[in-house]
C-alpha positions in Angstrom: 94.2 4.1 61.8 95.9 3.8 58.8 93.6 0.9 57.6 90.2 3.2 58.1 92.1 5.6 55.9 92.7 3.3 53.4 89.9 2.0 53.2 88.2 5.2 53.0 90.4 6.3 50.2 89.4 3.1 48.7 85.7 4.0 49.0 86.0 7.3 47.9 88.2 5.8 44.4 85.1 3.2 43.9 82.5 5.8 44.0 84.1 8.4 41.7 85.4 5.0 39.2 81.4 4.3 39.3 80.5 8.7 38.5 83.0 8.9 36.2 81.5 6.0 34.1 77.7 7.3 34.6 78.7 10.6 33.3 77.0 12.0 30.4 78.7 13.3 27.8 78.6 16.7 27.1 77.7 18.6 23.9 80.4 18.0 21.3 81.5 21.4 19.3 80.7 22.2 16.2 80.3 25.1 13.7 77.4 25.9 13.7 76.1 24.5 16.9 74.5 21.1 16.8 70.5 22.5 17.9 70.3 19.6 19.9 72.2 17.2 22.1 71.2 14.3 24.3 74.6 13.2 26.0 75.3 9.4 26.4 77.5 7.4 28.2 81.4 5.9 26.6 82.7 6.6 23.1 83.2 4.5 19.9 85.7 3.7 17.9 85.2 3.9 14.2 85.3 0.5 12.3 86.3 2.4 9.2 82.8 1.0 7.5 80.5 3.1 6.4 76.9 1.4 5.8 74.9 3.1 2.8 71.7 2.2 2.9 70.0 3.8 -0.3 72.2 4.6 -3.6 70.9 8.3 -3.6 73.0 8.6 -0.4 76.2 7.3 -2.6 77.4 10.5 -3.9 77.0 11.6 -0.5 79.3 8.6 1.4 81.9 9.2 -1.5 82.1 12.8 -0.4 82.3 12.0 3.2 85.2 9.1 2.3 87.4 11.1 0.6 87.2 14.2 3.0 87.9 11.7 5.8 90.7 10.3 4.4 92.3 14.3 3.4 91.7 15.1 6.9 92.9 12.1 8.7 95.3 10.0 6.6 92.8 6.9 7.2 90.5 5.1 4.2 86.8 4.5 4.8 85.5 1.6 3.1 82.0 2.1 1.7 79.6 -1.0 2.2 75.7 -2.5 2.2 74.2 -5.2 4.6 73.9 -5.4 7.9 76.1 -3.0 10.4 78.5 -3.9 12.6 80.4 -2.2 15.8 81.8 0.6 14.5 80.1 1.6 11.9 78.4 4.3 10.2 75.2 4.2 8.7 73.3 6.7 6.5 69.8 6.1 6.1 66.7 8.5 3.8 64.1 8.5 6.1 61.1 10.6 6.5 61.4 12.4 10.1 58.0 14.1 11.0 57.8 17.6 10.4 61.9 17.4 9.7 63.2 19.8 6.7 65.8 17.9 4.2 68.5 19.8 5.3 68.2 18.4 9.2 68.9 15.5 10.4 68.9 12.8 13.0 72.3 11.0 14.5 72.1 8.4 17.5 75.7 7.6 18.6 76.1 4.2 19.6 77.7 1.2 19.6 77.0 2.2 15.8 76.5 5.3 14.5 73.1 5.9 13.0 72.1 8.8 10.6 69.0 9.6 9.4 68.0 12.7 7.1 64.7 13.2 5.3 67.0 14.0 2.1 70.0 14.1 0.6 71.3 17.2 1.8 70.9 16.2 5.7 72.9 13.4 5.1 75.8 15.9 3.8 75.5 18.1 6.7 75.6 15.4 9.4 78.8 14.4 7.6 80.4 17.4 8.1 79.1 17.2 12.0 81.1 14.3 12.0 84.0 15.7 10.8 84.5 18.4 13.0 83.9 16.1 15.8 86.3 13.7 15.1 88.9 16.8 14.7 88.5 17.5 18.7 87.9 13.7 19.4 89.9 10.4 18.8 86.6 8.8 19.6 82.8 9.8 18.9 81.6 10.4 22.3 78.2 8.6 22.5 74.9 10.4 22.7 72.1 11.5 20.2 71.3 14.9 17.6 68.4 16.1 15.9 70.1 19.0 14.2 67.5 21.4 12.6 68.3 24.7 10.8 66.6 27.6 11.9 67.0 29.5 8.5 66.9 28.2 5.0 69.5 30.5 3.6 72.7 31.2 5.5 75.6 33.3 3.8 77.4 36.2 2.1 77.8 38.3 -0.5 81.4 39.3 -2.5 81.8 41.9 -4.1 84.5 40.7 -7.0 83.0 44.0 -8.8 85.7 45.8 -7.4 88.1 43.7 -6.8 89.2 40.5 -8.5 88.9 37.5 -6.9 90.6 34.7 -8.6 89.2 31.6 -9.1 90.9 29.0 -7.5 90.2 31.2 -4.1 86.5 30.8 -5.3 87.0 27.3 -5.2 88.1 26.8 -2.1 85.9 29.2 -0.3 83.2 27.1 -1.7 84.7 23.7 0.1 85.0 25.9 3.8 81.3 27.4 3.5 80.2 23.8 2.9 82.0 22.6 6.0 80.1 25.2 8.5 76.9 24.7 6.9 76.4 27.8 5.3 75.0 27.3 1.9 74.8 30.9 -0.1 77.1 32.7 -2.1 76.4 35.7 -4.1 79.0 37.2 -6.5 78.9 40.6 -7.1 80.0 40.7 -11.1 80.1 44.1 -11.8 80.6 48.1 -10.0 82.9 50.4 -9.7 85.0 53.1 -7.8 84.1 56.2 -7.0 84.9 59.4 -9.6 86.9 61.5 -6.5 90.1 59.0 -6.5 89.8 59.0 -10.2 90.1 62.8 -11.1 86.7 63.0 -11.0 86.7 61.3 -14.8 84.5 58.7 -14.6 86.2 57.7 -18.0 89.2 57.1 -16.0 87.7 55.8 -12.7 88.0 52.0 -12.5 85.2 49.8 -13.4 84.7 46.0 -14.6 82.5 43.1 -15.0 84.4 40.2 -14.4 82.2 37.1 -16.9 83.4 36.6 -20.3 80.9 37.8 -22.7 80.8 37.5 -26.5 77.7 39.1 -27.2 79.6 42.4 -26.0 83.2 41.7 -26.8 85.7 43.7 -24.6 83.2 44.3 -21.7 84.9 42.0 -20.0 87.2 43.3 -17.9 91.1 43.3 -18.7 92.6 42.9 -15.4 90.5 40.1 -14.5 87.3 38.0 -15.6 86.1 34.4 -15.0 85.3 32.6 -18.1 81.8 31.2 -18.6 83.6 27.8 -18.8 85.1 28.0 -15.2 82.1 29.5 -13.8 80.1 27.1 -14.8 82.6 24.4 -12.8 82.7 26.8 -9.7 78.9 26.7 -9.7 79.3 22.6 -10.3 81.4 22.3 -7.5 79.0 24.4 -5.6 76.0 22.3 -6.2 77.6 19.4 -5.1 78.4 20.5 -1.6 74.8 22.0 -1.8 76.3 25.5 -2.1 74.5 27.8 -4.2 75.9 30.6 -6.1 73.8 33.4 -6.9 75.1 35.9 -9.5 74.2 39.5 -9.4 74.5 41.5 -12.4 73.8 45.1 -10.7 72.0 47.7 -12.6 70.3 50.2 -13.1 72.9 52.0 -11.1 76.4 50.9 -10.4 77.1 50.3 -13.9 80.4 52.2 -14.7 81.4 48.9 -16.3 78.6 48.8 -18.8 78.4 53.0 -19.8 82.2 52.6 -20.1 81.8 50.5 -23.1 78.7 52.0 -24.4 79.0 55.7 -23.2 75.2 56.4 -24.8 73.9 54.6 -22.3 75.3 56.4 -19.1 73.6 59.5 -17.2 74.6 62.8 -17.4 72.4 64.0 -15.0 73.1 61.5 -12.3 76.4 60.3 -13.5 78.1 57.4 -15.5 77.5 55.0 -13.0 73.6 55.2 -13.7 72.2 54.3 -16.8 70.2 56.7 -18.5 66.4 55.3 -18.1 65.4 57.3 -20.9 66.8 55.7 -22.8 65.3 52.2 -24.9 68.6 50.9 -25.5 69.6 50.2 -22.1 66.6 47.2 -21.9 68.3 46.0 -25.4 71.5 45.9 -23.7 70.9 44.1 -20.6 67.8 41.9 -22.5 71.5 40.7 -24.3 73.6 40.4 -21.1 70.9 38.4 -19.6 70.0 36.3 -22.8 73.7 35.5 -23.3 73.8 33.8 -19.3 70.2 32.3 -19.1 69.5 30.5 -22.5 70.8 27.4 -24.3 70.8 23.7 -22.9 73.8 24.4 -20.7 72.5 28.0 -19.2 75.7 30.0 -17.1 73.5 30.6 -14.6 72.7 27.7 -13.1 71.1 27.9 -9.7 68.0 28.8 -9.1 68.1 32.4 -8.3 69.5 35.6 -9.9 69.9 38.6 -8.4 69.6 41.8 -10.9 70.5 44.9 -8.1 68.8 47.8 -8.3 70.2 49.5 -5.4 71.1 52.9 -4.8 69.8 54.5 -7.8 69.0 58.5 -7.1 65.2 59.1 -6.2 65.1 63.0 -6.6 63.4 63.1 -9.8 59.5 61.7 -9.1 59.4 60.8 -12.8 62.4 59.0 -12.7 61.9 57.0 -10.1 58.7 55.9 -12.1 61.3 54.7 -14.6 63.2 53.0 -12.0 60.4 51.1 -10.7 59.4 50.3 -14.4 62.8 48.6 -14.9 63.0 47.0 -11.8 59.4 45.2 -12.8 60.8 45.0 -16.5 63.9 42.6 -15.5 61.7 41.2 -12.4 59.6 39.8 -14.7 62.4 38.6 -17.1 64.2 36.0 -14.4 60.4 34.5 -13.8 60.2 34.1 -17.7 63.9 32.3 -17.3 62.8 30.0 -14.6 64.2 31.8 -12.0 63.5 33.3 -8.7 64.6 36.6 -9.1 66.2 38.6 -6.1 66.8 42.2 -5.5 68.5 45.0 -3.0 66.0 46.6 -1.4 64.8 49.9 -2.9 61.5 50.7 -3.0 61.1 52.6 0.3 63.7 54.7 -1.3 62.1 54.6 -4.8 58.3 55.2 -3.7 56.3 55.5 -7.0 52.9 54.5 -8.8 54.3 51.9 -11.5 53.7 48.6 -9.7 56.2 46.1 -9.1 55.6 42.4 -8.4 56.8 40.8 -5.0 55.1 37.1 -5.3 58.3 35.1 -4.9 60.6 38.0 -5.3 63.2 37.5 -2.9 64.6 41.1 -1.4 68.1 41.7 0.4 66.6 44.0 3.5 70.0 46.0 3.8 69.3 50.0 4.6 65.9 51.4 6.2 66.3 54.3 4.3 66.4 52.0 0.8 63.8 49.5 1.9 62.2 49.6 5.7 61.4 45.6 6.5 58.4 45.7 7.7 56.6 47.7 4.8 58.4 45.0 2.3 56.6 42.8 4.3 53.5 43.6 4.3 54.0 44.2 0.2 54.5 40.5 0.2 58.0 40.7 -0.6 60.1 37.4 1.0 62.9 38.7 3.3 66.8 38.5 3.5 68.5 40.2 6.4 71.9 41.8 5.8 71.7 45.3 7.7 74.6 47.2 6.8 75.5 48.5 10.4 75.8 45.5 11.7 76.6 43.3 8.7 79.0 45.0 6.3 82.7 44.7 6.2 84.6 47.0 3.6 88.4 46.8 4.0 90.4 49.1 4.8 87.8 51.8 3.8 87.6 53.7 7.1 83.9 52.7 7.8 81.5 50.2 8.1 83.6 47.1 9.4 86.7 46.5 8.6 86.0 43.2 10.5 82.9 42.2 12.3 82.0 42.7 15.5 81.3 39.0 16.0 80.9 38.9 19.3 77.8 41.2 19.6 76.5 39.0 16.5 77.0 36.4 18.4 75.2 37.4 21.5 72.9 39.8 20.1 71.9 38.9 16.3 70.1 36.7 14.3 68.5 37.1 11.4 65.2 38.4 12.8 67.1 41.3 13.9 66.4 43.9 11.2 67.4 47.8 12.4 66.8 47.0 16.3 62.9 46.3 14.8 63.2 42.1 15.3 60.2 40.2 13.6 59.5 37.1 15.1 61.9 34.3 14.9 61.5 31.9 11.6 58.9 34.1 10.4 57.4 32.7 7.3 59.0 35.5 4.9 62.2 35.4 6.4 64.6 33.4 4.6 67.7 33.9 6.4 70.8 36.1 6.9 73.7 37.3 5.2 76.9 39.2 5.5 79.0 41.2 2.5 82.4 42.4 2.0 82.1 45.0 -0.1 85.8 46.2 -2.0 84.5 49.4 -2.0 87.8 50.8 -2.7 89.6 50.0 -5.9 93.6 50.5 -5.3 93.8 49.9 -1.7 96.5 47.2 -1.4 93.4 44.9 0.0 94.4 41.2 -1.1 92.4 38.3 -1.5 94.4 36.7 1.9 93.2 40.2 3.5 89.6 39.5 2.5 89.3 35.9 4.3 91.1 36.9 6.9 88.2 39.2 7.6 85.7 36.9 6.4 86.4 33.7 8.2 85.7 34.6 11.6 82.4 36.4 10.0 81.5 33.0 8.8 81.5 31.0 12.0 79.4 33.6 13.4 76.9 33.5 10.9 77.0 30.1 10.4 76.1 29.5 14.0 73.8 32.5 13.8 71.5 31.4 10.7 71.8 27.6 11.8 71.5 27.6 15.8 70.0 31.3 15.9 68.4 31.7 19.4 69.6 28.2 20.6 73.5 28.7 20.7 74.4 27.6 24.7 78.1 28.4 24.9 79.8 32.3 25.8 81.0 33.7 23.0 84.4 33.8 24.3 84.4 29.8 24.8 82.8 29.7 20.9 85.8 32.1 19.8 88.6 29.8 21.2 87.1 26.6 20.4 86.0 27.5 16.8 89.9 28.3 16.1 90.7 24.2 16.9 88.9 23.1 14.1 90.8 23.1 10.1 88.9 25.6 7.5 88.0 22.5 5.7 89.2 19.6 3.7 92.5 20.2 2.1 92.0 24.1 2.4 94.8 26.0 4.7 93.9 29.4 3.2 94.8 31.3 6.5 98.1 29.5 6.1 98.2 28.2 9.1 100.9 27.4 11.0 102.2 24.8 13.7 103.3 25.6 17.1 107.0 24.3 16.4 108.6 26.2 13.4 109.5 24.5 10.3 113.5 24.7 8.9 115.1 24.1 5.9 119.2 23.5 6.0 119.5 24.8 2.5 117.0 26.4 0.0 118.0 25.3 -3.4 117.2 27.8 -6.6 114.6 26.5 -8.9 113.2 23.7 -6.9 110.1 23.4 -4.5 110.7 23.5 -1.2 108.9 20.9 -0.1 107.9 22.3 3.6 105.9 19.8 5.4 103.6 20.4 8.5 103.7 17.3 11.0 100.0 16.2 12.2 100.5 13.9 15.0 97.4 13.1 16.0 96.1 11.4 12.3 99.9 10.9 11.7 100.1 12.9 8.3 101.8 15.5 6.8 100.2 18.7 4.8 102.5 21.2 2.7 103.4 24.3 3.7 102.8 26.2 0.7 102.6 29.4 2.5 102.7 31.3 6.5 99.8 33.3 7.5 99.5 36.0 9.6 101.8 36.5 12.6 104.6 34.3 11.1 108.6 35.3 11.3 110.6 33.5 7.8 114.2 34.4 8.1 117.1 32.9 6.3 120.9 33.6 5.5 121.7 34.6 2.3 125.9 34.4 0.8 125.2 36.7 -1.8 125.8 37.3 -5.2 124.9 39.6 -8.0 121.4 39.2 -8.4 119.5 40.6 -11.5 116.2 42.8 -10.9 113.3 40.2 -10.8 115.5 37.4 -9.2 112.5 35.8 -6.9 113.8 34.0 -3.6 110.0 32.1 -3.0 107.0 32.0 -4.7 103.4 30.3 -5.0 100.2 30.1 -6.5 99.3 34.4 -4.4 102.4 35.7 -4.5 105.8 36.5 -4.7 109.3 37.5 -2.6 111.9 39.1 -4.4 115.4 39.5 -3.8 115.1 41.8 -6.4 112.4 43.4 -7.2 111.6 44.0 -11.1 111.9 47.4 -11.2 115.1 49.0 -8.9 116.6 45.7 -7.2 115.3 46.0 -3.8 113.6 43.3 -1.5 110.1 43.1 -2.3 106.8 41.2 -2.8 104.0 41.0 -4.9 100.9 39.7 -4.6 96.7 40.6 -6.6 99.1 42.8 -8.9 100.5 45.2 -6.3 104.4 45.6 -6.1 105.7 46.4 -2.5 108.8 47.5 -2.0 111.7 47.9 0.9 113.9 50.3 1.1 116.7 47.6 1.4 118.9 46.1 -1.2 121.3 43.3 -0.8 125.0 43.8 -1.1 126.9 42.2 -3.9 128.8 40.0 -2.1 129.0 38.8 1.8 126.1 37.2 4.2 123.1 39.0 5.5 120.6 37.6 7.5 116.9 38.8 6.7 113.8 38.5 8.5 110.7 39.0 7.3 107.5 39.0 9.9 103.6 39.9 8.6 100.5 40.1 10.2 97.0 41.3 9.2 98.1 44.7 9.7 101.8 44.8 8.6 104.7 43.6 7.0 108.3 44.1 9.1 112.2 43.8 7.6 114.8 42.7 9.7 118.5 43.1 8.3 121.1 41.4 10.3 118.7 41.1 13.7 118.4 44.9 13.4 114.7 46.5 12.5 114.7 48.1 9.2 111.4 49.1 7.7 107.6 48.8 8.3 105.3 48.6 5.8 102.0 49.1 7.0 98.7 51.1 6.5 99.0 53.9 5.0 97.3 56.9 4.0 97.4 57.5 -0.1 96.8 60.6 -1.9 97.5 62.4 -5.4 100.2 61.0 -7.2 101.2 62.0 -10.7 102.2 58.0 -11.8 100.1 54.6 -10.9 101.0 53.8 -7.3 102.1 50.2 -6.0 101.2 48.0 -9.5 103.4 45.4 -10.3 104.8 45.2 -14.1 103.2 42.4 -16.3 100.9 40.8 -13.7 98.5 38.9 -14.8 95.6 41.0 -13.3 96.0 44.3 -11.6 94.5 47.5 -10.4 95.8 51.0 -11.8 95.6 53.2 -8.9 95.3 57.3 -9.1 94.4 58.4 -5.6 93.8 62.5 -6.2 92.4 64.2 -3.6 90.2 62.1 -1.2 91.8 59.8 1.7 92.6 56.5 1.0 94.2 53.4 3.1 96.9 51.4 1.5 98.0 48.1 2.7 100.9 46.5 2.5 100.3 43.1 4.1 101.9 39.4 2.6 101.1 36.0 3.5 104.3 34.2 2.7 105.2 32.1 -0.2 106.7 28.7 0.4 105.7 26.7 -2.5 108.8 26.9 -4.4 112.4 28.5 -4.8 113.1 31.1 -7.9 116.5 30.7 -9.7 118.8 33.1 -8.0 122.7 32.8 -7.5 123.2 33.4 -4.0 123.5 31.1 -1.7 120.4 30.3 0.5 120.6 28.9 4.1 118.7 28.0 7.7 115.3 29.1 6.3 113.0 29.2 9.4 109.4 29.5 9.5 107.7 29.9 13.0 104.7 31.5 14.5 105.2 34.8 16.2 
């Protein structure tokens, strides 16, 4: 008896040894979704070669090299010939009816990837990457991964609130990794009269690009340089990023009527030019000139985007002078060498003047401004961004104040204007698009709190623009899965943490701290230059007399005080807005603080014991700026009269480096909530 049992156990151990090697493999995860997946059988190990088999796909293996060796501590060596076991070959080939940016990928014994150009090439890169994030080994099997729209993105509104640069940068380097490839900045708008004393000479307003034909437009709390960019659109191109800049007139233009008052509306307000008025075409003729000429233009891409949204329609003959201007500076981009893209208006602004639409590009966002299907048949080309389903403003109290990704997920692509779909990869559609719009200056809203809210917007719509109707998995298995996978090479700008928490026996004043974050699966270490949302820091402090503006941590976005500048107290900083606790150390003897943040709320601990909450907040009149810290480099002035506004209060922790204080600083812990 027990013989037949063992033999049958032996049977049934054969049989699943023999299934488990037939298997197919299944689908590998990615951001977006690969389109297409025929599982194979095994895995394969990386030689570390990487075969290049034209030199236009060079810049493109470099790329790939150094990512890989960021993300996984290991070196790739770039080579021609013949493949071997293990490697990875790129190849420009011409794939049927394949657009550049798809591409084919056989997993084998060697990997094999072919793309009609070279964008393909990059994307199947990145497709590796992610892979071999959630894999020691490529699981075998081919791809023919095919977008399903040409332009996947979103716009940011840095009108309204400064974004620096270096953030910029980065979020360049993680829309590359998920595939989506268009940016729009949002240069110039401002708040609205109501929080402002209803003075629009008061209410805040900028244009963030350095400009010399109109010294001192600029704005003073915080511009980009035409130098830098020029460098963020460089970076851009080469992870096949475009930006598009959008200078936004003839409404929204507080900035511009600010500095040259003439040219502002009485009738309709400040924030409209006055289209009466010649010397509004001589003034953005200059702004445009000044970005679109010379050998080395600004505005590099190949779009521009020049507004025209939201300008009042209750005057018949003025709306004939909107529609003249919108033609007018039309007609200008073309004359640059540009395509030139607008917010659509015209079902809003119905009028005689004629306006062209042959290769205009049009932002479908509101049915009341522009209803899709009558742009259409106009000839207009098509980008969806509907503002109920697409539109995160922080904070602000409607719209989003973060997506609802999962009924984009299940419900949206970019065919879905207004519950009215066109068809699917309809010939005038070139994609989707999300915004985060800053509609409210003064709001505590910090460039951490805006890509918090954007990231998990981007997966969706990467997926959403890329896989569009072909997606396979439930969103909840997409929502999990996508969180396993890094923002990108050598970008942690969730400040991410690991599961164990990180200590430090003694933090000593003035030097970095030199935090380390321990990957073992690729056996490196990253810096902890900062904890992201959720996180606990708590330390003891011996402490000594500590003068206002003693800093216990800071980093390149912000900054914790043991003192704050201005009365002593614990505080932080961070986008030029000084938060405070009602908490200041003793003179002498030990306290231990904690400190825990999320996306909603920044908690003090004293001795174990909760002592304050800073969290949202509602903001009204107050007689002196609220919340601006002294001397920062940028900042907002906030007056907040009479209408409701939220303020946040939220920090993502700095850990780059100690300030010079005289206490003594011990058993610094960082560690997830």
């Amino acid at each position: 008896m027990k013989r037949i049992v063992f033999l049958t156990m032996a049977c049934f151990w054969a049989v699943t040894q023999v299934f488990s090697q037939s298997a197919t493999n299944e689908k590998p995860f990615t951001v977006p979704e690969i389109t297409q997946w025929t599982g194979g059988q095994g895995s394969t190990t990386l030689s570390g070669r990487v075969v290049v088999k034209s030199k236009a796909l060079q810049t493109v293996a470099k790329q790939f090299a150094a990512d890989y060796e960021v993300m996984f501590g290991q070196k790739l060596t770039l080579v021609g010939g013949k493949a071997k076991k293990g490697d990875i070959v790129l190849t420009l080939k011409k794939l049927d009816t394949m657009p550049s940016e798809g591409y084919q990928m056989t997993i084998g014994d060697i990997v094999e990837v072919a793309s009609p150009a070279e964008i393909g090439a990059f994307w199947a890169t990145r497709t590796l990457l992610q892979i071999l994030e959630t894999h020691s080994t490529l699981p075998k099997g081919t791809i023919s991964d095919i977008p399903q729209y040409k332009m996947r993105g979103f716009m940011l509104d840095v009108g309204r609130k400064f974004v620096p640069m270096h953030y910029l940068r980065n979020l360049v380097k993680v829309m590359a990794y998920y595939k989506m490839n268009t940016l729009q900045l949002h240069l110039n708008d401002n708040g609205f009269p109501q929080y402002f004393e209803n003075d629009w000479m008061k209410t805040s307003a900028a244009f963030r690009l350095e400009c010399d034909t109109y010294p001192g437009l600029a704005a003073k709390d915080g511009h980009y340089t035409k130098a830098e960019f020029i460098e963020l659109q460089k970076l851009a191109e080469s992870l096949y990023v475009e930006i598009i800049p959008e200078i936004d007139a003839p409404a929204h233009v507080l900035a511009f009527t600010q500095y040259r008052p003439e040219l502002g509306s009485k009738e309709y307000g400040m924030d409209h030019f006055n289209l009466s008025n010649p010397e509004i075409y001589t003034f953005m003729d200059g702004l445009f000139a000044e970005y679109l000429t010379g050998k080395n233009p600004v505005f590099r891409g190949p779009r521009v985007n020049i507004g025209t949204d939201e300008y009042s329609n209750r005057d018949k003959e003025v709306v004939e002078q909107f529609r003249a201007y919108t033609d007018y500076y039309l007609a200008l981009i073309e004359k640059y060498g540009k395509q030139p893209m607008v917010w659509g208006s015209l079902t809003h602004a119905k009028g005689k003047t004629p306006i062209r639409h042959e290769n205009v590009l049009m932002a479908c966002w509101s049915t009341d401004y522009a209803e899709p299907d009558s742009m259409m048949k106009l000839g207009y080309r098509i980008l969806s961004i509907p503002d109920r389903y697409n539109y995160i403003v922080p904070a602000a109290g409607y719209y989003y104040d973060y997506l609802n990704c999962k009924w984009l997920y299940e419900s949206w692509t970019p065919a879905t204007l207004f519950g009215k779909p066109v068809a699917e990869q309809h010939p005038q559609l070139e994609g989707g698009m999300f915004a985060v719009w800053n509609d409210h200056y003064g709001n505590g809203i910090s460039t951490k709190d805006i890509h918090h809210r954007l990231y998990p917007a981007m997966h969706t719509f990467s997926t959403k623009c890329w896989t569009g109707q072909l997606t396979s998995l439930p969103y909840e298995t997409f929502d999990k899965k996508r969180l396993e996978l890094s923002e990108g090479p050598a970008v942690n700008e969730l400040g991410r943490l690991p599961e164990t928490p990180v200590k430090l026996d003694v933090v000593e004043a003035g030097q970095p701290l030199n935090l380390k974050i321990q990957n073992s699966k690729f056996k490196i270490q990253n810096s902890m230059m900062e904890a992201g949302y959720d996180y606990a820091v708590s330390f003891d402090i011996d402490c000594a007399t500590e003068a206002n503006g003693t800093i216990l941590t800071t980093g390149e976005n912000a900054t914790f005080y043991l003192g704050d500048p201005e009365t002593g107290r614990l505080a932080f900083s961070r986008d030029g807005y000084l938060n405070k606790f009602n908490y200041k150390l003793p003179e002498t003897g030990r306290v231990s603080i904690r400190v825990e943040g999320t996306n909603a709320e920044t908690r003090l601990f004293v001795n174990n014991r909760h002592r304050e909450t800073l969290r949202k907040r509602d903001a009204y009149s107050v007689g002196e700026p609220l919340n601006t810290m002294p001397d920062a480099p940028y900042h907002t002035t906030v007056y907040v009269p009479t209408r409701r506004m939220f303020y946040v209060a939220t920090l993502v922790f700095p850990l780059e480096k100690a300030g010079n204080f005289k206490s003594r600083v011990t058993n610094l812990e960082v560690r997830k909530l």
